[in-house]
Backbone as ProteinMPNN parsed JSONL, in Angstrom:
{"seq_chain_A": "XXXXXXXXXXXXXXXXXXXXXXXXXXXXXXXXXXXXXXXXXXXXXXXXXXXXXXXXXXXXXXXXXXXXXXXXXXXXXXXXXXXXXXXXXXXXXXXXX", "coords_chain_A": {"N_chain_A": [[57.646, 90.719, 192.362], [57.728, 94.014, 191.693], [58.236, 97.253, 193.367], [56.713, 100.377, 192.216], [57.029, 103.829, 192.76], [54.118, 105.711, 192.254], [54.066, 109.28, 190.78], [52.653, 110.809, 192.762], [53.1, 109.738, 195.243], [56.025, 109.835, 195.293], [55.592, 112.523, 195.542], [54.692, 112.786, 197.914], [56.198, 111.62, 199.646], [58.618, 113.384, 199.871], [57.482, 115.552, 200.879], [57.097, 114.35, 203.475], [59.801, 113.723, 204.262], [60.765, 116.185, 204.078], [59.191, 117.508, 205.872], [59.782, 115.968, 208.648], [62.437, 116.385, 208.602], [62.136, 119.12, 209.565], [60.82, 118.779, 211.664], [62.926, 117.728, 213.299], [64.749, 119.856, 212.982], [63.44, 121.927, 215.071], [63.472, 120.054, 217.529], [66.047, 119.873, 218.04], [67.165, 122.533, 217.947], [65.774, 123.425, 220.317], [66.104, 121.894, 222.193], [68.789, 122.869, 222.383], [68.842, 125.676, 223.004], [68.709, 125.073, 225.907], [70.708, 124.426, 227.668], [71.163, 122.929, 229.962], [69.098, 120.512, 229.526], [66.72, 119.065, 228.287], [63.414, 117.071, 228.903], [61.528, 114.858, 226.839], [58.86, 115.248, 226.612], [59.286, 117.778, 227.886], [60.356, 119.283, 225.969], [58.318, 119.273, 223.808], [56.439, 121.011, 224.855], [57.345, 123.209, 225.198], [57.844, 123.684, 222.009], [55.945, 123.219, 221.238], [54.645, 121.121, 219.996], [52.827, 118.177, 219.369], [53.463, 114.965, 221.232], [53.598, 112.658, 219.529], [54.628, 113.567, 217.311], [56.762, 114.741, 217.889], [58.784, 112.741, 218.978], [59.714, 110.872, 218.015], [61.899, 112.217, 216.234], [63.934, 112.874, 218.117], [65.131, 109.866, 218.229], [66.257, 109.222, 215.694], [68.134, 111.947, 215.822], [69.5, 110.949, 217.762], [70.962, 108.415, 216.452], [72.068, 110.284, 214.89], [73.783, 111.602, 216.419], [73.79, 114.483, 217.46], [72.307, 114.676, 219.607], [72.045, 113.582, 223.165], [72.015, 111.338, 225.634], [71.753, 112.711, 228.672], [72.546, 111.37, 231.132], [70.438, 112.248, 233.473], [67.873, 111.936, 234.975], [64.118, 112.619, 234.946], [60.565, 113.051, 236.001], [58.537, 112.294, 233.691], [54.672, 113.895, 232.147], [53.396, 111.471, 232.529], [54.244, 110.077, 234.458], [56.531, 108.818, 234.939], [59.379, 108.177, 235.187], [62.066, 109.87, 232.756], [64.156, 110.335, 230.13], [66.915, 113.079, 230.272], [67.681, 114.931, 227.659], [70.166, 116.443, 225.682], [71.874, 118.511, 223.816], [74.173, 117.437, 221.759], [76.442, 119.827, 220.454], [76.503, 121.684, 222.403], [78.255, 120.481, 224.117], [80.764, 120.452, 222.548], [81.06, 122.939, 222.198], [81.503, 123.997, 224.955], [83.817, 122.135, 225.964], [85.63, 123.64, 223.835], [86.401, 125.288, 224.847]], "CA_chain_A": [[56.879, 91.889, 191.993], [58.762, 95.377, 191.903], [56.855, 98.612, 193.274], [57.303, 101.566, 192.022], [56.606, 105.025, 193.126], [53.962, 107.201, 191.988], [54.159, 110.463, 191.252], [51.803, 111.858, 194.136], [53.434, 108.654, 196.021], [57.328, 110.539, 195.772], [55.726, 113.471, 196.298], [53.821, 112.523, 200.001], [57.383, 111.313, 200.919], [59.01, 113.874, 199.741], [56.619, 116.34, 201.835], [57.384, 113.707, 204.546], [61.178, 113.787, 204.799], [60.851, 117.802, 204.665], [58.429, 117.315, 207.593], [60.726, 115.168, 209.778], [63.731, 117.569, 208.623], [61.832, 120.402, 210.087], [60.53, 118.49, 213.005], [64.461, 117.761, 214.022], [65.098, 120.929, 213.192], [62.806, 122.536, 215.979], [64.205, 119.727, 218.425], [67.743, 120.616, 218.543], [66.955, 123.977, 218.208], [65.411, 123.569, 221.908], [67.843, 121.454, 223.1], [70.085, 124.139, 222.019], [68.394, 126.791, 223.488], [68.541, 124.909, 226.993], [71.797, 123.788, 227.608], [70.85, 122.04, 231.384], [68.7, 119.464, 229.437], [65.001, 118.663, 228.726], [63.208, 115.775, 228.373], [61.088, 114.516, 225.156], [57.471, 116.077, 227.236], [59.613, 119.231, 228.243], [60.349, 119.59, 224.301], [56.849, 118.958, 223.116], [56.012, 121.542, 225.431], [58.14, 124.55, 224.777], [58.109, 123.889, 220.653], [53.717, 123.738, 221.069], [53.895, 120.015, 219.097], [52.135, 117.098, 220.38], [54.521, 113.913, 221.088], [53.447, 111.767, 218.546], [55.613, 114.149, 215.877], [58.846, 115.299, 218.143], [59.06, 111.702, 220.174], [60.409, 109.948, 216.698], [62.657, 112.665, 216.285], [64.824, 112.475, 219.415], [65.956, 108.898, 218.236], [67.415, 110.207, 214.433], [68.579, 112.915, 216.068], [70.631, 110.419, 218.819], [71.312, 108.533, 215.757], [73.234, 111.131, 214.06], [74.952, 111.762, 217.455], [73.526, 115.307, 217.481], [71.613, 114.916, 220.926], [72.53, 112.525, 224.399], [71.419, 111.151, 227.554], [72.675, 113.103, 230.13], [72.308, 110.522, 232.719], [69.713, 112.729, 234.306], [65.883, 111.309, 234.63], [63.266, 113.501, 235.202], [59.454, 112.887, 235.707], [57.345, 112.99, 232.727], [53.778, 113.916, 232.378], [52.615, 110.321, 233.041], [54.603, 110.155, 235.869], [57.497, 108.003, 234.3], [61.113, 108.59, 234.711], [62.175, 109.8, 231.352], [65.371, 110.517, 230.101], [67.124, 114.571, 229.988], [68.555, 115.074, 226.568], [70.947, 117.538, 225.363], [72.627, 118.796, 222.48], [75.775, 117.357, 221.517], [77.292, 120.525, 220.495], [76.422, 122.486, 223.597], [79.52, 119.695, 224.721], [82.165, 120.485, 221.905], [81.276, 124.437, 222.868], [82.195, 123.695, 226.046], [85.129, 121.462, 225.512], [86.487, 124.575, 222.932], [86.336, 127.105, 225.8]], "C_chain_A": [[57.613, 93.129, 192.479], [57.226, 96.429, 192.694], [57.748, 99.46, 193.419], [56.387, 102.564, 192.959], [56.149, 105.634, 191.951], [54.51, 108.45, 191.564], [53.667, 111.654, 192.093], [52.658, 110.695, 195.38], [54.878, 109.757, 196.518], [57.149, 111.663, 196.366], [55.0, 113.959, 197.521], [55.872, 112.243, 200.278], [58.492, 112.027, 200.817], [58.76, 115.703, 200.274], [57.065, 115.764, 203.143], [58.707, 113.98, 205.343], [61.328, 115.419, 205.203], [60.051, 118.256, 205.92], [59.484, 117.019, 208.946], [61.776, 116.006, 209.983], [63.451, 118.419, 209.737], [61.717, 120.312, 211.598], [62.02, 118.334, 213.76], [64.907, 118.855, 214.546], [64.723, 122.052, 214.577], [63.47, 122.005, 217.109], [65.351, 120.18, 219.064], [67.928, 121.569, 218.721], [66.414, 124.391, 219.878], [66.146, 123.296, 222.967], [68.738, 122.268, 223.108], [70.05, 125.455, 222.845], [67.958, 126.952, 225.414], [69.286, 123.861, 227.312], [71.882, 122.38, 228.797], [70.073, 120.63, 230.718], [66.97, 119.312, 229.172], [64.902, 117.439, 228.104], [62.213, 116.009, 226.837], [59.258, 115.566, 225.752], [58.058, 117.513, 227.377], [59.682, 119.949, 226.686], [58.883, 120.034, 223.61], [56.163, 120.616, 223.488], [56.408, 122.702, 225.188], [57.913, 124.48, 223.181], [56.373, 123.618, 220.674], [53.918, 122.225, 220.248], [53.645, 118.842, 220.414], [53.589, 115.849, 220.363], [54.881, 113.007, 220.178], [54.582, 111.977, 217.455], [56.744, 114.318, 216.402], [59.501, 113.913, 218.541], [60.507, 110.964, 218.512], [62.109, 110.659, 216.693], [63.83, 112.629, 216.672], [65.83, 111.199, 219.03], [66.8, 108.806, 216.678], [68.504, 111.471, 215.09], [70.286, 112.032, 217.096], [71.661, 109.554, 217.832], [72.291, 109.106, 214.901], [74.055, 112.119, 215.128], [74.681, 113.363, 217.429], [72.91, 115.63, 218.849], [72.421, 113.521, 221.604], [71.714, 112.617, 224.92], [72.209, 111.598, 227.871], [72.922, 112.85, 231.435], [71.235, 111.372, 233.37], [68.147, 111.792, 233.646], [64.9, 112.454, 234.973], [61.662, 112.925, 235.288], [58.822, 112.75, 234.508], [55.684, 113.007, 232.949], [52.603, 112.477, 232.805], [52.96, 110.039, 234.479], [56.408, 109.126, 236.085], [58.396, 108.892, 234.466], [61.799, 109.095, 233.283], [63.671, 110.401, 231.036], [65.653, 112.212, 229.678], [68.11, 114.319, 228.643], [69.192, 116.569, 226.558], [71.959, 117.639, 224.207], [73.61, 118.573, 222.539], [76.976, 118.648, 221.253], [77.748, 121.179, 221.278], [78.319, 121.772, 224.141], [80.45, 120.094, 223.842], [82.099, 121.82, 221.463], [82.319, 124.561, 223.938], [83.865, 123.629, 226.213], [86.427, 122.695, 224.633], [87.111, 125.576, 223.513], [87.636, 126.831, 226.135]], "O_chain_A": [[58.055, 93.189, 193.626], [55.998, 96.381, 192.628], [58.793, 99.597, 194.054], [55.407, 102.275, 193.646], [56.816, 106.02, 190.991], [55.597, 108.708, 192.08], [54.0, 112.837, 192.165], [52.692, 111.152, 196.522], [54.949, 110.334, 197.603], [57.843, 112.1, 197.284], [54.791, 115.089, 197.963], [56.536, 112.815, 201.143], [59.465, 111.645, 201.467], [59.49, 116.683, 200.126], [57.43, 116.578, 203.991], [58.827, 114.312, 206.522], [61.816, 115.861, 206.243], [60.294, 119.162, 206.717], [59.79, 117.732, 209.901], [62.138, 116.397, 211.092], [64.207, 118.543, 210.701], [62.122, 121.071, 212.479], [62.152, 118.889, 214.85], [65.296, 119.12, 215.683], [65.557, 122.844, 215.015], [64.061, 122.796, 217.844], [65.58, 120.673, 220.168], [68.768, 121.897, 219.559], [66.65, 125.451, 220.458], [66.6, 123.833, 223.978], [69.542, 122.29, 224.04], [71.014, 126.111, 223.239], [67.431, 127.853, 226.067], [68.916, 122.687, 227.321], [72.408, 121.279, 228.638], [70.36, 119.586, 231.304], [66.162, 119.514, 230.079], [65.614, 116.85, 227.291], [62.199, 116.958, 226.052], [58.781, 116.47, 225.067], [57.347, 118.443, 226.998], [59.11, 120.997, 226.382], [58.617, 121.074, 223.007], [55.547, 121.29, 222.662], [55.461, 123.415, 224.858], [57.711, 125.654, 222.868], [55.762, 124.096, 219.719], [52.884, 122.151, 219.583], [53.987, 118.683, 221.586], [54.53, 115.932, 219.574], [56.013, 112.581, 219.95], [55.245, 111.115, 216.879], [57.77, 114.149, 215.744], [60.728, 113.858, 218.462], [61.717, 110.786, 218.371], [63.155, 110.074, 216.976], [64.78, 112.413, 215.919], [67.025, 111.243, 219.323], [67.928, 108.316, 216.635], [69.621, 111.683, 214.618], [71.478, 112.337, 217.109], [72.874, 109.664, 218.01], [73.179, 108.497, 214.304], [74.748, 113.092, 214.831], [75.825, 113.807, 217.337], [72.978, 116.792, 219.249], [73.113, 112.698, 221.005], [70.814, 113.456, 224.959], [73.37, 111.269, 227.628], [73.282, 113.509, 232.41], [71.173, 110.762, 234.438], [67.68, 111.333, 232.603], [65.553, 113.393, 235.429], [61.509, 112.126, 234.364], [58.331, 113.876, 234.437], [55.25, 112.252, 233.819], [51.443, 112.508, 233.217], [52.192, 109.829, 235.418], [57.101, 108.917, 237.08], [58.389, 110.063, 234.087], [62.064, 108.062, 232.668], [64.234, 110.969, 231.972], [64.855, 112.74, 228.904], [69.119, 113.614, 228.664], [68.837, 117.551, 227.211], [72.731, 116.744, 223.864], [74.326, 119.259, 223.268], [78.124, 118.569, 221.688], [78.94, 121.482, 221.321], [79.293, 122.47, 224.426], [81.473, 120.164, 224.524], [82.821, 122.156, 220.524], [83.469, 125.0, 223.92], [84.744, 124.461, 226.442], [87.652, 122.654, 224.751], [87.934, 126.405, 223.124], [88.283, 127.634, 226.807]]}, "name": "protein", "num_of_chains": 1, "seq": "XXXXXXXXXXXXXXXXXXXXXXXXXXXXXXXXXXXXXXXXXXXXXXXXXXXXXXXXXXXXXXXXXXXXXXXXXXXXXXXXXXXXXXXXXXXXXXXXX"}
């Protein structure tokens, strides 16, 4: 059995992917804007979204080698160790200087 797509079907996931885009977009843009590192709660927190929407993010984003671990841990709001990310380019700024 094949399934197709809708045409309200392509265009939820085509609302979707421009969602996720955007949501990246805000990520790195933070990361970017705080070269030392934040975690995935420090993010959430500065860009006003809840975790549920940026948390996904973070791992496309590591994915397309755009963000790291920076070996650093940090608390998070549960009380959990959590990992400091940071923008890959911030590093091949750096590196250019």
């Amino acid at each position: 059995m094949s399934r197709h797509l809708t045409d309200t079907s392509a265009a939820a996931y085509a609302g979707i992917a421009d969602m996720a885009s955007h949501l990246r977009a805000i990520v790195h843009r933070t990361l970017y804007d705080h070269p030392a590192g934040l975690t995935v709660d420090e993010v959430c927190s500065l860009a006003g979204y809840p975790r549920y929407s940026l948390q996904p993010r973070f791992t496309e984003l590591r994915h397309k080698e755009m963000i790291r671990d920076t070996g650093l841990r940090r608390r998070n709001v549960s009380g959990a160790k959590a990992i400091v990310w940071r923008a890959t380019v911030i590093d091949q700024q750096g590196s250019a200087a």
